[in-house]
N, C-alpha and C positions, 0 to 999 in steps of 0.2 A: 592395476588393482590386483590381477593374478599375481605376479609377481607379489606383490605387498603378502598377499594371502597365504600363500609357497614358504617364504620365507619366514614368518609368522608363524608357523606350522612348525617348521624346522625348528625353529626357538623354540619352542613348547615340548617338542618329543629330545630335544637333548635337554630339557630343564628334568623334564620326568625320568628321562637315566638319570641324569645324575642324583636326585633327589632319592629316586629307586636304591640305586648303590650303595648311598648316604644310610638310607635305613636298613638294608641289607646286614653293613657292617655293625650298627647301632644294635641290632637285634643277637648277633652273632655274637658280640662283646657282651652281651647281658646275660645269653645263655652260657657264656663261656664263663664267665664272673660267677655264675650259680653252682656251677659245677667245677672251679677251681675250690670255693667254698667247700661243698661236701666233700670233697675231696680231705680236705685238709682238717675237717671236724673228725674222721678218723685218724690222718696223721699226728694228730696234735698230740693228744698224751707221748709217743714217741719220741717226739721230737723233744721235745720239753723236759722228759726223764734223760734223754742224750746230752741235754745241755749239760746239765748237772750244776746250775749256779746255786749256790744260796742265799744270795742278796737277792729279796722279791723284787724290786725295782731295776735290776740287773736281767732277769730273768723273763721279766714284763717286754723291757725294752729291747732285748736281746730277739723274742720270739717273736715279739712285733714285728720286727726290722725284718726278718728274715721272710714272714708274712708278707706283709706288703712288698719288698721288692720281686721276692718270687711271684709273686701277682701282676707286679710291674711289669716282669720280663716275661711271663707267661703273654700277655696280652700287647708285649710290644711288638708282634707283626700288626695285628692290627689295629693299633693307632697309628704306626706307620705308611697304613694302607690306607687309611681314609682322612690324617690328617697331612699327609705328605704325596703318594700318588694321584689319589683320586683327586686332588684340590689341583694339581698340575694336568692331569688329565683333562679339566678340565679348562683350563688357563684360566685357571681362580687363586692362582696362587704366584707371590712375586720373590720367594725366599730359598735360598739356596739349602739343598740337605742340613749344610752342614750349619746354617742359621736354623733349622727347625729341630736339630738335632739342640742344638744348646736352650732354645726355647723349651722343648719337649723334658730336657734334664731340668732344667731351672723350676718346673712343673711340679717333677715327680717328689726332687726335694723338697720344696714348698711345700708340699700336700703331706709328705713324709715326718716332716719335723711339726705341721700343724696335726697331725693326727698323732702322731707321740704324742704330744701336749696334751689333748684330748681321751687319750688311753690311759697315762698316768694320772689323770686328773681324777677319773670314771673309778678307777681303782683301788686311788686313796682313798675317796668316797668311801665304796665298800667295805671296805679295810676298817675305815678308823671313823666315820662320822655316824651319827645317829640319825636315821630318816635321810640318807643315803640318796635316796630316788628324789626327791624334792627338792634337795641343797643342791643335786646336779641338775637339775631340769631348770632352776633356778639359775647357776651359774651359766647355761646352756644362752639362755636369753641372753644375758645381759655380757656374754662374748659374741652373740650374734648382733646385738645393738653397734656392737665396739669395730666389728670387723666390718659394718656398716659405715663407718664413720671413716674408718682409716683406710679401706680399700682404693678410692681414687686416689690417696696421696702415698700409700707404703704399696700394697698390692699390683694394683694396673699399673706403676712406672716402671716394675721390675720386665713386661712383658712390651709392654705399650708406651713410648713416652708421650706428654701431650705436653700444649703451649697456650697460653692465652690465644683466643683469637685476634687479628687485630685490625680486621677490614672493620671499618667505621662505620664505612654505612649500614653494613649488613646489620653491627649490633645496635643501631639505632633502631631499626626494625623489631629488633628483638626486645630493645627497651619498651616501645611503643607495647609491643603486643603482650610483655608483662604489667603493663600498668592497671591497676586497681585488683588484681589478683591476691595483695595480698602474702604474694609469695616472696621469699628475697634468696637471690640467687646467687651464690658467692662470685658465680664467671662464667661464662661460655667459651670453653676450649674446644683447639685443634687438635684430634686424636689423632696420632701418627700411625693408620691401620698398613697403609701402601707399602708399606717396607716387607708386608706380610701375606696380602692377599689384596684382590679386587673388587671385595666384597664391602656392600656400603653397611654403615650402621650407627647407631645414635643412642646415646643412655641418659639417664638421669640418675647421679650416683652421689653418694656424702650424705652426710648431717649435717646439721649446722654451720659451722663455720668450713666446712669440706666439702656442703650444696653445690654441685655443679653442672651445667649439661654440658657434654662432650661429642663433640661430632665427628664423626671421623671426616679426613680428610680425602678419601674415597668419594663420599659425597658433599661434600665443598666442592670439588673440581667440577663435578660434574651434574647438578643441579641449579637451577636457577635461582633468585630470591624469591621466588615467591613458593617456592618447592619449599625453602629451606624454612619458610615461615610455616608450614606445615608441621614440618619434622619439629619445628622447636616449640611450637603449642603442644604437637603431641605428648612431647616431653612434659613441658610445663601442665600438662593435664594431670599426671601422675600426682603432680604435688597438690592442686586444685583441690580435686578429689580423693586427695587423703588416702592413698593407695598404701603408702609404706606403713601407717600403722593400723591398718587394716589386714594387711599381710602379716605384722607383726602376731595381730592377734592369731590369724589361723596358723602360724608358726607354732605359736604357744600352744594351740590346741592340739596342732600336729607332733607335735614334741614331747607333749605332755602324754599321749597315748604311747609312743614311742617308750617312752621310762618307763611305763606301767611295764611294758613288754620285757624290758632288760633288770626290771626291780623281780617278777618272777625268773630272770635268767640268771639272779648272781645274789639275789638277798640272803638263799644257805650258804654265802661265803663271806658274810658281814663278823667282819671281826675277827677274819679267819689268822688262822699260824701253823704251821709245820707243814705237811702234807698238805692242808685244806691250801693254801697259797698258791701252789704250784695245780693244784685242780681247779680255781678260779682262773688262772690262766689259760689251760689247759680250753675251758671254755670258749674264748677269744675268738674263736673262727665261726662257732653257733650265733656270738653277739652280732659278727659280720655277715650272717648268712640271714640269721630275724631282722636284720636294719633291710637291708636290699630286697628282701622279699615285700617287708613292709611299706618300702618306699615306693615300688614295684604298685602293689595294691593304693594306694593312696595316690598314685600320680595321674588318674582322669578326675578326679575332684578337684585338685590343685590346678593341676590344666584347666578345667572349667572357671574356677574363680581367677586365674590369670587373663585367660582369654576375655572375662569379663568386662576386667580391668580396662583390659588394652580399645574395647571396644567404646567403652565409656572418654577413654580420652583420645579415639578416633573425634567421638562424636563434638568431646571440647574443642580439636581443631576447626574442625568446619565450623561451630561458632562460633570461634574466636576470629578467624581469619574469612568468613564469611560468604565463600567461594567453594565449590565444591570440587571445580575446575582444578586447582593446583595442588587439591590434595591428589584426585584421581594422575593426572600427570606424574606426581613424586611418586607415587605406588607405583605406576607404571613401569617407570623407571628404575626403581626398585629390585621389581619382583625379573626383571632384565638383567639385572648387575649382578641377583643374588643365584641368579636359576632356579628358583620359586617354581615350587609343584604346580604347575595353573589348575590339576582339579585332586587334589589329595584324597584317598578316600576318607569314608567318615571314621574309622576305626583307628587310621593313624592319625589323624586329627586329635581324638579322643586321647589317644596314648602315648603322641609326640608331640605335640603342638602348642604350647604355652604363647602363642598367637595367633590370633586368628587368620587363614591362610588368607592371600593378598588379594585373591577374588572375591570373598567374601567382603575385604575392604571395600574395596571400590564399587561393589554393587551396594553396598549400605551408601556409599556415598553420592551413588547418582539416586537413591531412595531419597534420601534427605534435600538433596538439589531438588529433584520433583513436588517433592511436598513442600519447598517454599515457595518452590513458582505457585503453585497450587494457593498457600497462604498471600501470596501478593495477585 
């Protein structure tokens, strides 16, 4: 029992460095992010008169570019540091540099050529469209709807490959426990996480005909069925309770305050030409320094209402799968695999957590265990 206790102990104080570390670097990359920003809100005009393009969209995409990568590279020790060291440090990670190194590129372009997209799009707008701030906040949804939809089939294979699942029985299981739901599910895949870490995890991602839960294979291995009927109610709770367009809507909301913010940062350049073009650009790095401040501010409300989410389709599990037992087991095991804070304070909770930490799971779930026995 000592031993069990010692050991236990052990586990909990290297889950807290590393989780410790984890936030460390998260906090230092946000400070650093704030202050590569102002920095660059006085370089800007500089830069921009040095370029000397006169094709606006030349000019856009030219300083953009040189933006974000110098940001890239400013900030790549430390993604280096927490997403390649410390993941080894702490043998949570199964990829050689030079696989994280290609992953890590494949990233920045992605993010790179979507956020051109996004910069060009912002500044036609301003440019050439009337009511400007509406027609984007408009387009905004309905490429967020879109990158909903496509992400498990174009996005995650680019990083992730996955496979149908094909243990039979397992998905019979999982048929049963979608029945009368209501929900229709286009598949339950094999998430291929292991080639990259030994971290377990499980989503519910797609629209429509792109619906799918995706497990990783992290925990496949290492979970039992009745673990796994946990993980996949919990999943299947998401859709139950209507969680995506419930988020959509605080999206809208969030997004929509968002434009208010950029409609005063750039509406004196509505319809702009000569001079004024190259001072709407010139802008560029204030628009990126009001977004991240704003995101900043707005992310324990967001937090709150994720957390909420996630708590509501804890509680689907357990009544779906009827048992309180295999959910607390799956968390267990879990918050073991992932090196889970066992007691995070409440302030990083608040301002990092977009789940509810895993103790707080499992102590709701011997709650609701109690209170059946209680009702029977």
């Amino acid at each position: 029992m000592e031993q069990n206790q010692t050991d236990d102990g052990r586990k909990q104080v290297r889950a807290k460095a590393y989780q410790q570390s984890q936030l460390q670097l998260g906090v230092l990359e946000e400070v650093c992010t704030i202050l590569f920003l102002v920095v660059w809100v006085y370089l800007a005009a500089v830069v921009v008169d040095r370029l000397g393009l006169n094709n606006r969209y030349a000019l856009l995409l030219v300083f953009g570019a040189i933006l974000y990568f110098s940001y890239q590279a400013a900030l790549f020790v430390l993604d280096y540091l927490g997403g390649y060291r410390l993941e080894h440090r702490y043998d949570l990670s199964t990829e050689s540099l030079g696989q994280w190194l290609w992953r890590h590129t494949k990233a920045v372009v992605l993010w790179g050529v979507l956020l051109g997209v996004l910069v060009a799009g912002l500044y036609t707008a301003v440019w050439y469209v009337p009511y400007w701030a509406f027609w984007s906040w408009l387009a905004w949804m309905l490429l967020t709807v879109l990158l909903a939809q496509v992400f498990p089939v174009v996005i995650l294979p680019l990083f992730y490959p996955s496979e149908r699942l094909e243990d039979e029985s397992l998905l019979e299981r999982f048929r049963q426990l979608s029945e009368g739901t209501g929900i229709s599910v286009e598949g339950v895949y094999r998430l291929e996480l292991s080639k990259t870490t030994r971290k377990g995890n499980a989503m519910l991602a797609g629209l429509g005909r792109t619906r799918r839960v995706l497990l990783g294979d992290t925990i496949l291995d290492k979970l039992g069925p009745e673990e796994l009927d946990v993980v996949y109610t919990h999943e299947l709770g998401h859709h139950v309770r209507r969680h995506f367009p419930k988020l959509l809507v605080v999206h809208a909301l969030a997004s929509g305050m968002l434009f208010a913010l950029l409609y005063v940062l750039l509406d004196g350049f509505a319809g702009a030409s000569g001079q004024a073009v190259a001072e709407s650009i010139v802008r560029l790095p204030v628009v990126a320094l009001v977004m991240s401040l704003f995101s900043f501010l707005l992310r324990p409300g967001l937090n709150a209402i994720s957390r909420h989410f996630e708590r509501q389709s804890d509680r689907y599990a357990l009544e779906r799968t009827g048992s309180a037992e295999p959910f607390i087991r799956a968390f267990d095991a879990l918050a073991e695999q992932n090196l889970a804070d066992p007691s995070p304070s409440r302030w990083v909770v608040i301002f990092y957590y977009d789940h509810p930490p895993i103790h707080e799971r499992v102590a709701m779930a011997r709650r609701w265990q109690e209170g059946e026995r209680s009702a029977s």
